[in-house]
PAVO-922741 format. One record per residue (C-alpha): x, y, z; residue in three letters. Coordinates in pm, whole numbers, always signed. Layout:
BEGIN
<<X; Y; Z>; Ala>
...
! end
This chain:
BEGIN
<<-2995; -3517; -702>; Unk>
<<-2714; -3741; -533>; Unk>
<<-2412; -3528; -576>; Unk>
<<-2153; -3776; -510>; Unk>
<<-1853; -3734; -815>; Unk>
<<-1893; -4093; -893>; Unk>
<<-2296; -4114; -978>; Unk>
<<-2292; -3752; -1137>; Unk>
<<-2009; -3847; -1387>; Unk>
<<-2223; -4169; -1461>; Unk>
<<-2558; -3964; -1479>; Unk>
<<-2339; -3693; -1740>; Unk>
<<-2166; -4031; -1928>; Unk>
<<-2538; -4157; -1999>; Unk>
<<-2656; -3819; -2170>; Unk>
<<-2800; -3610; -1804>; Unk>
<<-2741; -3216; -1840>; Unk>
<<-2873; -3193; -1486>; Unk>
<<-2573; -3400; -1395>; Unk>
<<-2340; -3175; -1616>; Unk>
<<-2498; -2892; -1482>; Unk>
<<-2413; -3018; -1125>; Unk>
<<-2054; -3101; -1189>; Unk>
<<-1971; -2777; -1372>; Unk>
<<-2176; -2612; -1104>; Unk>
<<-1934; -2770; -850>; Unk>
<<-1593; -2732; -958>; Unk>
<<-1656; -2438; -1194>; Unk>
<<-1475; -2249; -926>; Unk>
<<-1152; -2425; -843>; Unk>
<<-1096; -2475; -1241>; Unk>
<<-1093; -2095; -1281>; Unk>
<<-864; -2042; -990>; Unk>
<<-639; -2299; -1128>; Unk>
<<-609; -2142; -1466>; Unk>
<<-600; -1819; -1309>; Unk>
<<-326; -1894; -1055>; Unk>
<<-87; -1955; -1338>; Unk>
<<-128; -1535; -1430>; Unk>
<<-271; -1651; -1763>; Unk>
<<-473; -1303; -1900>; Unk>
<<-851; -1335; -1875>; Unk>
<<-876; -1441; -2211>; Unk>
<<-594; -1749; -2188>; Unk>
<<-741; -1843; -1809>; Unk>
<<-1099; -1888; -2004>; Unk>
<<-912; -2140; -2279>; Unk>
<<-736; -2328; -2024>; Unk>
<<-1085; -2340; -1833>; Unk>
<<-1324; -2411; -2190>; Unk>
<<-1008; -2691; -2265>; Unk>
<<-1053; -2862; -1885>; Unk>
<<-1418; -2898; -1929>; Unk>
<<-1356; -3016; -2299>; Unk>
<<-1101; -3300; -2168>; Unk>
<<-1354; -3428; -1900>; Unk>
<<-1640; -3440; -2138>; Unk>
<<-1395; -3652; -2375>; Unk>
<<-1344; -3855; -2061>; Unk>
<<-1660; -3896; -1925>; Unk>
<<-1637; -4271; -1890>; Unk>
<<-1294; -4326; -1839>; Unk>
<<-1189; -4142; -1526>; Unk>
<<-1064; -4400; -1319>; Unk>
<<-1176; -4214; -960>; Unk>
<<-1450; -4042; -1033>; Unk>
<<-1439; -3998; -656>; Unk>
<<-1139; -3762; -670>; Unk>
<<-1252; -3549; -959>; Unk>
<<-1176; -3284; -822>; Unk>
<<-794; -3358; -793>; Unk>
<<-857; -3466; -1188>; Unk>
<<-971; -3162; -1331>; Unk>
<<-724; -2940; -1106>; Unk>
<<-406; -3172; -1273>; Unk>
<<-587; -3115; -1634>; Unk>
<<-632; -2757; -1583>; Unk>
<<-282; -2689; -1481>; Unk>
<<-120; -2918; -1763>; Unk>
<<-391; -2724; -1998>; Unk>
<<-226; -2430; -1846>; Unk>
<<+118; -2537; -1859>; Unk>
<<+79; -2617; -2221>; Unk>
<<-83; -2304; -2326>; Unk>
<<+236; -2114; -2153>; Unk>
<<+460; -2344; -2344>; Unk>
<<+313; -2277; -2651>; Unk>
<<+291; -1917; -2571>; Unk>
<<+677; -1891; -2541>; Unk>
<<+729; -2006; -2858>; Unk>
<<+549; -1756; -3003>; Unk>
<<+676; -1398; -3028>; Unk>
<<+405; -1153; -2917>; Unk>
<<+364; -842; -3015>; Unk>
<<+349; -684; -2660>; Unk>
<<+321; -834; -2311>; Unk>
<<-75; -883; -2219>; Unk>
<<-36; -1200; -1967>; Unk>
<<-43; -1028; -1691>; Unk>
<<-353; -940; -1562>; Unk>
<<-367; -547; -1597>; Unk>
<<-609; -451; -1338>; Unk>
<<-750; -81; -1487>; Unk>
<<-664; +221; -1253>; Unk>
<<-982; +285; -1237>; Unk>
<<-1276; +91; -1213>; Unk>
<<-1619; +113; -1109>; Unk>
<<-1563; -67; -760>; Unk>
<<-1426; +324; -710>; Unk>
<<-1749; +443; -572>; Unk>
<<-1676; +781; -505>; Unk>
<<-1373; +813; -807>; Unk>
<<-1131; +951; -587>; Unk>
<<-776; +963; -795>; Unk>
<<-618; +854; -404>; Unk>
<<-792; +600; -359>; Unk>
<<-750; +401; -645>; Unk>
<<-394; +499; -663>; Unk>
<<-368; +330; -305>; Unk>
<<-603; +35; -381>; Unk>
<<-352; -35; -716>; Unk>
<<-41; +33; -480>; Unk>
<<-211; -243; -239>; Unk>
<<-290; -518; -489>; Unk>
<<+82; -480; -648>; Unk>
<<+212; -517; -299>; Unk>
<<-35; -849; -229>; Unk>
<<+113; -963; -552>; Unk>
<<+442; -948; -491>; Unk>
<<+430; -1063; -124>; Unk>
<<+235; -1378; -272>; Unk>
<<+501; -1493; -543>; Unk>
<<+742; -1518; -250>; Unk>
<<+567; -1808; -148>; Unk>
<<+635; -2188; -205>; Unk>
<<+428; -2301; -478>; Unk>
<<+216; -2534; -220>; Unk>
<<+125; -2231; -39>; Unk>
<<+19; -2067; -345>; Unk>
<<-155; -2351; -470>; Unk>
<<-351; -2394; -158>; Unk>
<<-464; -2007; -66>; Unk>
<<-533; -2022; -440>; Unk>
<<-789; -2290; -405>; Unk>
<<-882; -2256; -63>; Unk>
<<-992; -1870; -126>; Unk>
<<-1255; -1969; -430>; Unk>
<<-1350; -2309; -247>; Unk>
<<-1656; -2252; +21>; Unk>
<<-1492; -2398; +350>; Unk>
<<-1760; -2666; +366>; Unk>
<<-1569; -2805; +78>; Unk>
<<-1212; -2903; +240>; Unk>
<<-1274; -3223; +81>; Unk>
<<-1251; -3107; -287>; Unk>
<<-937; -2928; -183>; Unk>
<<-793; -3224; -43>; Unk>
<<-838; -3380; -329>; Unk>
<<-757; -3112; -545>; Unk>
<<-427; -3060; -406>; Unk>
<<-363; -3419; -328>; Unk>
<<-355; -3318; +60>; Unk>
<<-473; -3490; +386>; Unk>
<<-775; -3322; +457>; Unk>
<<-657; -3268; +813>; Unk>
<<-368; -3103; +736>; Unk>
<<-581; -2806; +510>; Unk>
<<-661; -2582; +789>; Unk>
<<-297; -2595; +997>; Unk>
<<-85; -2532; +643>; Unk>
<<-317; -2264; +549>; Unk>
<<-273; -2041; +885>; Unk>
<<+122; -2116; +846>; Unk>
<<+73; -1992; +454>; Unk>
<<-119; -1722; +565>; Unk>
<<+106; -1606; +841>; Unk>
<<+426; -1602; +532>; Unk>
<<+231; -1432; +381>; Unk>
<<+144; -1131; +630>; Unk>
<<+552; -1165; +687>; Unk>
<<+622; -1134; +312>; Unk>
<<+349; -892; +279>; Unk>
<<+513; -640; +598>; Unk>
<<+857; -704; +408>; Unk>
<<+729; -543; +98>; Unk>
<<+501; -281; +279>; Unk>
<<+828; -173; +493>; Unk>
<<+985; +139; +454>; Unk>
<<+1342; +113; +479>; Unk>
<<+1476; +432; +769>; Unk>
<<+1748; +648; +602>; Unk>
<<+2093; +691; +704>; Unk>
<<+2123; +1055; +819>; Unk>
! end
């Protein structure tokens, strides 16, 4: 099956679940990390995500470039995502649960070791925090660019609305704030004696 954006949203428009198949298939992935990059709980991340693919099948026809669908359905996504936090606001909840809590243990703990996951939690809260110190275009990108095969730079390109050339250089100087912001939190500050 030709997988080019333009002839699989015409194949899905005319009634084809092989082409729907296809296109969910492809950008499954960057929907989820869009959803997910805005800390929405597991629960809200899947709405945003069920909501994007909603919007698209409502718009089957009528995307103007089907060519840069994937830049489409990332925009959709995040104003799905944007909307559900604005919505959320307005509501008073009855405790915080948008934050993804990560258990202390879980079963990637092979041996169960009380140390380990203390360290493993310790090392995801420090990733975390090092990675909201970036700009939101870093973010953005090593959010995409970590659940998008690298085979795929175009879909990030156009999911971003980024020169394709210009992926791999601004994700090495992401990365590198990142192992900077990352050290900064990690640091132990040396007492005055």
């Amino acid at each position: 099956m030709d997988r080019s954006p333009a002839l699989l949203l015409k194949a899905a428009a005319a009634g084809d679940p092989k082409a729907w198949h296809q296109i969910v298939d492809d950008y499954n992935r960057l929907v989820w990390s869009v959803a997910r990059g805005f800390r929405l709980s597991l629960a809200d991340a899947a709405d945003v995500s069920q909501t994007t693919w909603l919007r698209l099948v409502e718009n089957l026809d009528r995307i103007q470039n089907p060519d840069q669908l994937a830049g489409w359905l990332a925009t959709t996504a995040r104003r799905e995502a944007l909307r559900l936090i604005h919505k959320t606001r307005r509501e008073v909840p009855d405790s915080e649960e948008t934050e993804d809590k990560t258990p202390f243990f879980s079963d990637s703990d092979d041996d169960g070791d009380p140390e380990t996951a203390l360290v493993a939690e310790q090392d995801r809260t420090d990733l975390w925090q090092a990675f909201s110190t970036l700009s939101e275009r870093c973010r953005n990108l090593l959010r995409v660019v970590a659940v998008t095969p690298l085979e795929s730079y175009t879909a990030v390109a156009q999911a971003l609305g980024m020169p394709i050339g210009s992926i791999g250089p601004t994700r090495s100087r992401c990365l590198e704030q990142l192992k900077r912001a990352l050290k900064a939190v990690t640091s132990v500050p040396e007492r005055a004696g």
